[in-house]
C-alpha positions in Angstrom: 27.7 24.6 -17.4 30.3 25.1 -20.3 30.7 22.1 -22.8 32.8 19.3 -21.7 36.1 18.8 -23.8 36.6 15.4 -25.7 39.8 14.7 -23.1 36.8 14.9 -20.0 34.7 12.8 -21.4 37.3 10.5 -21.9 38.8 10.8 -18.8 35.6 9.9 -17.4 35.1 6.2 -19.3 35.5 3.3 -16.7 38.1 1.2 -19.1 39.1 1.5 -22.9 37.2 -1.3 -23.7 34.0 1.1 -22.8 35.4 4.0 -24.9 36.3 1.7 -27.6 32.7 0.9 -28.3 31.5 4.6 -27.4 33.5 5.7 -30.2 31.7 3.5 -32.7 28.2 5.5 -31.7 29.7 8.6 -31.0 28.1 10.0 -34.7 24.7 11.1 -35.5 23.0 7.8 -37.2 21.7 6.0 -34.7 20.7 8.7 -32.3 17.1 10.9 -31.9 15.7 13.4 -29.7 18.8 14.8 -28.4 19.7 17.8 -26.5 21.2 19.7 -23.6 20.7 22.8 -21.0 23.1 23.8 -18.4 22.8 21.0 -16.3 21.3 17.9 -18.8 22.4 16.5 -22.0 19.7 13.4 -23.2 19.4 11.5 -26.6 18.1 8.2 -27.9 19.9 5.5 -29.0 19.2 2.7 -31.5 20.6 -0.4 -30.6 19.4 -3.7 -31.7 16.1 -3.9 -30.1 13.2 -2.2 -31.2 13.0 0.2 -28.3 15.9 2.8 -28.0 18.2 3.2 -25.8 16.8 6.4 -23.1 20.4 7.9 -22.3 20.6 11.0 -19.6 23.4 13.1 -18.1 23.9 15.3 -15.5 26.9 17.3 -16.2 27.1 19.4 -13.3 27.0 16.5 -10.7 28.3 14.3 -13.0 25.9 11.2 -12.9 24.5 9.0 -15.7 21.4 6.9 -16.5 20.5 4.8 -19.5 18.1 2.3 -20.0 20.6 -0.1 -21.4 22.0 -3.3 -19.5 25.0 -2.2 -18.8 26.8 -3.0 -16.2 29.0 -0.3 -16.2 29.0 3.5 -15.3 29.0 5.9 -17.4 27.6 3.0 -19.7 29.0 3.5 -23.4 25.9 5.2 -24.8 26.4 7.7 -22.1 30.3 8.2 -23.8 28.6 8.8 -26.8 26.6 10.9 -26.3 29.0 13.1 -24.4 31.4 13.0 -27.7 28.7 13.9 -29.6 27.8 17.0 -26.5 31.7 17.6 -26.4 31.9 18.2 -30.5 28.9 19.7 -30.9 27.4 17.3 -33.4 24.2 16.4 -31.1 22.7 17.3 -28.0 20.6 20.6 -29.7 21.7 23.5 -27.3 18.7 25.3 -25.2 16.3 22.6 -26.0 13.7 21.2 -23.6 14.4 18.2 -21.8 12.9 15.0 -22.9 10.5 13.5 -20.6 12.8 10.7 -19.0 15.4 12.9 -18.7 13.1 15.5 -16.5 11.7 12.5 -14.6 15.3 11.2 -13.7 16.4 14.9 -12.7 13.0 15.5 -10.5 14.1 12.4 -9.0 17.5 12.9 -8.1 16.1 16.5 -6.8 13.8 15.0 -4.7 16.5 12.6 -3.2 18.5 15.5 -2.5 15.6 17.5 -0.9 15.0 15.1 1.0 18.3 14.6 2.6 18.8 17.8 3.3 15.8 17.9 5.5 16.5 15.1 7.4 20.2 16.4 8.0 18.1 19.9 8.8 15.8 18.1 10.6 13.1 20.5 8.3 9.8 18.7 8.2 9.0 16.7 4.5 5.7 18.4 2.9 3.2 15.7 3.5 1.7 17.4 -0.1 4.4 17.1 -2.0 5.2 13.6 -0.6 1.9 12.1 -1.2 1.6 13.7 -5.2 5.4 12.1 -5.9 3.4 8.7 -3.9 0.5 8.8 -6.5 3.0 9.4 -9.4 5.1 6.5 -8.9 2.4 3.9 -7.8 0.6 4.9 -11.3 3.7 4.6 -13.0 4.4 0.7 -11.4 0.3 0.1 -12.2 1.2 0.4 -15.4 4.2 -1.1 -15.5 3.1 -4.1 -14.0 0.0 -4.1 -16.4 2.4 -4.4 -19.3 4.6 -6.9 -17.5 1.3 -9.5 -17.3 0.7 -9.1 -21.0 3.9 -9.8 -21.7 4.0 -12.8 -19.5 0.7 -14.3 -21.0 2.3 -13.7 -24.7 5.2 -15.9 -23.0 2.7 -18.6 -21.5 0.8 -18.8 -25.2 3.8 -19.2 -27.4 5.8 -21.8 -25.3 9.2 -21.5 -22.8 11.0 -22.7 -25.7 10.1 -19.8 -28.2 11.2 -17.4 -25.2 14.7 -19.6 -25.2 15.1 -19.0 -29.0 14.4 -15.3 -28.2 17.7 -12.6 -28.7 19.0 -10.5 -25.8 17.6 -7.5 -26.7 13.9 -9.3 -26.4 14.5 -9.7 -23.0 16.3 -6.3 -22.6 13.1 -4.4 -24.2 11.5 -5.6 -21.9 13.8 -5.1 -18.9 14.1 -1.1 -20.0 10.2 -0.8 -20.0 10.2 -2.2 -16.2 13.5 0.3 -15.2 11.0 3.1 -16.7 7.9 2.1 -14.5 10.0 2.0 -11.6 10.6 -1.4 -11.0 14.2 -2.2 -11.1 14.3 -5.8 -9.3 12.3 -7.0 -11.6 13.6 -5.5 -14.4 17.0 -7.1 -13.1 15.5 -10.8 -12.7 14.5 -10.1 -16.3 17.5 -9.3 -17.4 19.4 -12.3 -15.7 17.1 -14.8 -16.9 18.5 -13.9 -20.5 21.7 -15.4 -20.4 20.4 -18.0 -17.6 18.3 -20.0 -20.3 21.1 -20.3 -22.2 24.1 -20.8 -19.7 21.5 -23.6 -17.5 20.9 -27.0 -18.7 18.3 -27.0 -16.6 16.6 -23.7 -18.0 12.9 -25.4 -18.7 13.0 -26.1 -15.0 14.2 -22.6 -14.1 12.1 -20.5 -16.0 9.0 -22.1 -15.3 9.4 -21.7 -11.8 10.4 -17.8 -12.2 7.4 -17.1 -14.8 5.1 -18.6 -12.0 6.7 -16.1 -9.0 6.7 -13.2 -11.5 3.0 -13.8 -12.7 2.4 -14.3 -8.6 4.2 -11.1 -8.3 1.8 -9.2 -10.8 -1.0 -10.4 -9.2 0.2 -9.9 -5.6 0.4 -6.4 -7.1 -2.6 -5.6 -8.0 -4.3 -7.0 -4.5 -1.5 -5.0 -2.1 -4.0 -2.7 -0.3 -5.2 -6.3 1.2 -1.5 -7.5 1.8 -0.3 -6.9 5.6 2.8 -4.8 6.3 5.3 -7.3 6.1 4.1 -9.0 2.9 3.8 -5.6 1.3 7.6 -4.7 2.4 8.4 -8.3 1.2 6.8 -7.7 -2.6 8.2 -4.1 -3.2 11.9 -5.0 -2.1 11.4 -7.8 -4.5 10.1 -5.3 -7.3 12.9 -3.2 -6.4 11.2 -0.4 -4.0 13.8 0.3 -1.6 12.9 1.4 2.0 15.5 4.0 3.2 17.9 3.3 5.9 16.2 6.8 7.5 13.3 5.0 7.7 14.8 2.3 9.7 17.5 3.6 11.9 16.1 4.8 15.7 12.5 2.5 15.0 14.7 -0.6 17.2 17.7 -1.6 18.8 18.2 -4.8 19.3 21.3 -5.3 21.5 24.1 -8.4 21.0 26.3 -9.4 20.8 25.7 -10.6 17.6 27.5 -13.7 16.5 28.7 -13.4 12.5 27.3 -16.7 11.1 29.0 -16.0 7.7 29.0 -13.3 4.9 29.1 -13.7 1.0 30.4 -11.0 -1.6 28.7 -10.7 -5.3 29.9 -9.1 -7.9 27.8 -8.3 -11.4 30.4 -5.6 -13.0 28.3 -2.8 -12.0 27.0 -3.3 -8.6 28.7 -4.9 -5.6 26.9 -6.6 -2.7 28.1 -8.0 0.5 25.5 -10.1 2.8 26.7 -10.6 6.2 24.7 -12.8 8.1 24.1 -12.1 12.4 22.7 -14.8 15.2 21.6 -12.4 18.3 21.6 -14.2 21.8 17.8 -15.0 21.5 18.5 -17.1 18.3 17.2 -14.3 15.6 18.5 -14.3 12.2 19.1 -11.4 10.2 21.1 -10.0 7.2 23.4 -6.8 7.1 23.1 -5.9 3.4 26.6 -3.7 2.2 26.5 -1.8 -1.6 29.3 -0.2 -3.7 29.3 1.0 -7.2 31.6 0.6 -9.7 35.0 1.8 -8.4 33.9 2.2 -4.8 34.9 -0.3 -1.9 32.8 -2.0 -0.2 32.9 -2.4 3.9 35.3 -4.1 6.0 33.9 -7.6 6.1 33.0 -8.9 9.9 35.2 -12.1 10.7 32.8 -15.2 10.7 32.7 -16.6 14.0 33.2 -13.1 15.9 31.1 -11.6 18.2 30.2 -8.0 17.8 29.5 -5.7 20.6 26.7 -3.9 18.8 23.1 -2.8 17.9 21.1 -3.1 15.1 17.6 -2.4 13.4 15.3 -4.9 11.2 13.9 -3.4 8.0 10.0 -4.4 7.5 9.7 -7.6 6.4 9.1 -11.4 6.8 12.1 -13.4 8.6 14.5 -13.8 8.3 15.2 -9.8 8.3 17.5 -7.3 6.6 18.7 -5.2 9.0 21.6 -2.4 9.8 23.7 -1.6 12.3 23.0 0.9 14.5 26.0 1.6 16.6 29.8 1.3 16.2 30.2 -2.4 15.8 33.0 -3.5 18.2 34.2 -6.8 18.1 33.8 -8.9 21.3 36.0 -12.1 21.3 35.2 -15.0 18.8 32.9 -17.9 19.3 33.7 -21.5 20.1 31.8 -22.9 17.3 28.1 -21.8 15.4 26.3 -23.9 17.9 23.9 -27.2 17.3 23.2 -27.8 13.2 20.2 -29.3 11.5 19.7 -32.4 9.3 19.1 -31.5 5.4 15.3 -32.2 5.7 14.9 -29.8 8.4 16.7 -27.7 6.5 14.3 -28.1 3.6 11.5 -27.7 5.5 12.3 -24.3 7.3 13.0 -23.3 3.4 9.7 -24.4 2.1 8.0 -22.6 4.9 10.2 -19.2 4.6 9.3 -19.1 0.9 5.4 -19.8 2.2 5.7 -16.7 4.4 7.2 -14.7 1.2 6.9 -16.6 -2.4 9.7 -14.0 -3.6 12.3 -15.2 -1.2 15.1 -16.6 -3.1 17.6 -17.8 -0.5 17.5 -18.8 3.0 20.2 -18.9 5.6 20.5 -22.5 7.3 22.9 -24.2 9.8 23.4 -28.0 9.0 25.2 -30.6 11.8 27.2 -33.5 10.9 27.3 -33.1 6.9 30.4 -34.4 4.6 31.9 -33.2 1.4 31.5 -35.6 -2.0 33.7 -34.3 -4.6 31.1 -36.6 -7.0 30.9 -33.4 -10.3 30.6 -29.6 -9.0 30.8 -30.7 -5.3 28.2 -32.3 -2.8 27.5 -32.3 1.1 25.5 -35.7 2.8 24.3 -35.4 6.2 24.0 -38.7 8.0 20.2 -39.7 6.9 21.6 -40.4 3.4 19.8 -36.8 2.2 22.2 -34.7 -0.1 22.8 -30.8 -2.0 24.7 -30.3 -4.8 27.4 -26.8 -3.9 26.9 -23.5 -5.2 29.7 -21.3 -6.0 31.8 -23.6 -3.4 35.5 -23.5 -3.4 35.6 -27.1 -3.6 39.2 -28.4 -2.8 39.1 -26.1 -0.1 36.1 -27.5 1.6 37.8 -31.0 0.9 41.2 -29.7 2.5 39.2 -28.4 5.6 36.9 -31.3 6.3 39.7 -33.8 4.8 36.8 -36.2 4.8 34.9 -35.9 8.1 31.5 -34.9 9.5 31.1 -30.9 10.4 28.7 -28.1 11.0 28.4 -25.9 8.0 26.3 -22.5 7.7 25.1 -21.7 4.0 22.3 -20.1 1.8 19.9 -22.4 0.5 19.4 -21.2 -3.6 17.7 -22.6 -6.2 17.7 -26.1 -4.2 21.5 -25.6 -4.3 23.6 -24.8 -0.9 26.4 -22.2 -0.9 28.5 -22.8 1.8 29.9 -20.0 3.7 31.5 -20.9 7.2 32.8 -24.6 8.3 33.6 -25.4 12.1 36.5 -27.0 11.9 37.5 -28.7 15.6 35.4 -25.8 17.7 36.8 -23.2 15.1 35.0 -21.0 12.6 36.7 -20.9 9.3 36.2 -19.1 6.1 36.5 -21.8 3.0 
């Protein structure tokens, strides 16, 4: 693969504002151990932590990986270190790949083995399969290992040294759990950085995450004795995804399937859309959708619609993710979501969820005869006098819909907060 000009590589930055700041590293100070073949081109870079920045490129492809937070993709050490490639400053020619970079291409081989064989239908080599098993399980032990350390130095100094603590403290430590395989964590990590600042109640919050994390290491370390649906409940949590291959032709559970409601996330660099189904039989699950930067996500599903389809549950506690598996066809609409609980019940099917799986962080519940206070960020009261503050609620809309009268509402308990997604609004379904 020939060099890349400086006009590719800038053709290939997701905004100027990304290129701007790859410009600003694109020289030789800050980076080490860099080089190139004909496929990769790897480097280091120093940022402001102590750790540096592990940056890999597949030219040919292209595709990028860096240990960095970004959000966005190719991130701007990845720029960098294609200027650098593209002028011939870095990125020594013909030497041998660094160790993350080979690890990162085995991977993406191995992903691309393996799809061919299952659209071959060629069997997987139970060999091969069960070495790249061993090697990423000792990778997580580890991992993990340096996670607990890291959370007892947390527990011994205090929440409110970890508060005072920069970024790149939590980032250091996010980029050691990306390299051990353990990228939800790494995530929650990550999150919890600017959440201790942005959160007036952060002593709350991060005492009760340092408690599921250090019951996550633990949980760990005793998952031979864990029984299949706890285990597939701790490694989605840590970020071990189980393929859709695995899933699809296991079960087909037939509708229709009413759409309860569906919520769309945004971090900059991922996308997510969670569409919540009711079957006939009354069981819950969650479609989960995912797009990249610059990709669209799928056509939401109308709340209140029923769809003429079939789907599959991924391992797991309930209530399950799951996917479709056959054209979804839309049946009609609903008259209503059907008979909603009080906010205690509510409470209590939460609190017995999270006892099922401790790592669960919201569930999906249906309350009956609740009101909207527009008392600070928003409220809803059912008629026992119990109350939740909103999350992420659209709040004059709500007030517009209910225009101060009892409803059914669906929503994700979170954080002891409730996001409301659907309102029945006189038999109707509607979207706030």
């Amino acid at each position: 693969m020939g060099r890349w000009s400086e006009e590719r590589v800038i053709s290939a930055a997701p905004d100027s504002s990304s290129l701007a700041a790859a410009r600003k590293l694109a020289h030789p100070g800050p980076w080490s151990e860099s080089g190139s073949n004909d496929v990769l081109v790897w480097g280091k870079c120093q940022g402001s932590g102590k750790t540096p920045y592990q940056v890999s490129v597949d030219v040919v492809a292209p595709a990028y990986r860096c240990s960095c937070p970004s959000r966005k993709f190719p991130c701007k050490h990845a720029l960098a270190l294609l200027l650098l490639w593209a002028r011939g400053e870095a990125a020594e020619a013909g030497a041998e790949a660094a160790g993350f970079a080979q690890e990162w291409a085995a991977q993406r081989a191995d992903r691309a083995t393996a799809k061919e064989q299952r659209q071959s239908g060629q069997p997987a080599d139970p060999e091969a399969q069960a070495k790249r098993l061993a090697a990423r399980l000792a990778l997580m032990d580890a991992g993990i290992a340096d996670f607990s350390r890291w959370l007892t130095d947390v527990a011994r100094t205090g929440l409110a040294a970890a508060r005072q603590q920069p970024y790149s403290w939590w980032d250091g430590v996010a980029a050691r759990l990306v390299d051990a395989q353990l990228p939800g964590l790494a995530e929650q990590v990550r999150e919890m950085a600017s959440e201790v600042n942005a959160r007036a109640d952060w002593a709350d919050h991060l005492l009760v995450n340092v408690g599921r994390w250090w019951a996550l290491t633990k949980a760990w370390s005793q998952r031979d004795s864990l029984a299949p649906g706890e285990f597939a409940d701790l490694r989605a949590a840590l970020g071990w995804a189980t393929a859709s291959s695995d899933v699809q032709g296991k079960e087909s559970l037939p509708g229709p399937w009413l759409v309860l409601g569906a919520h769309r996330s945004d971090d900059g660099r991922l996308q997510q859309q969670r569409t919540w189904l009711r079957s006939p039989e009354g069981t819950v699950v969650v479609v989960l959708d995912f797009a990249s930067q610059g990709q669209s996500l799928a056509t939401p599903q109308l709340a209140g619609a029923l769809l003429n389809t079939t789907v599959a549950r991924y391992p797991g506690s309930a209530p399950q993710r799951a996917m479709f598996t056959s054209p979804v066809e839309p049946q009609g609409t609903a008259a209503g979501l059907g008979d909603g609980g009080t906010i205690a019940t509510a409470l209590l099917q939460e609190s017995a969820a999270v006892a099922a799986s401790p790592w669960r962080i919201r569930h999906p519940v249906l309350l009956g005869n609740v009101t909207v206070s527009p008392a600070g960020a928003g409220w809803i009261l059912d008629g026992d006098g119990q109350a939740l503050p909103l999350l992420d609620a659209p709040l004059d809309s709500l007030l517009a819909l209910t225009g101060g009268h009892a409803v059914s509402m669906f929503g994700e308990l979170e954080d002891g907060h409730f996001r409301p997604l659907t309102v029945v609004v006189n038999e109707k379904v509607v979207t706030p």
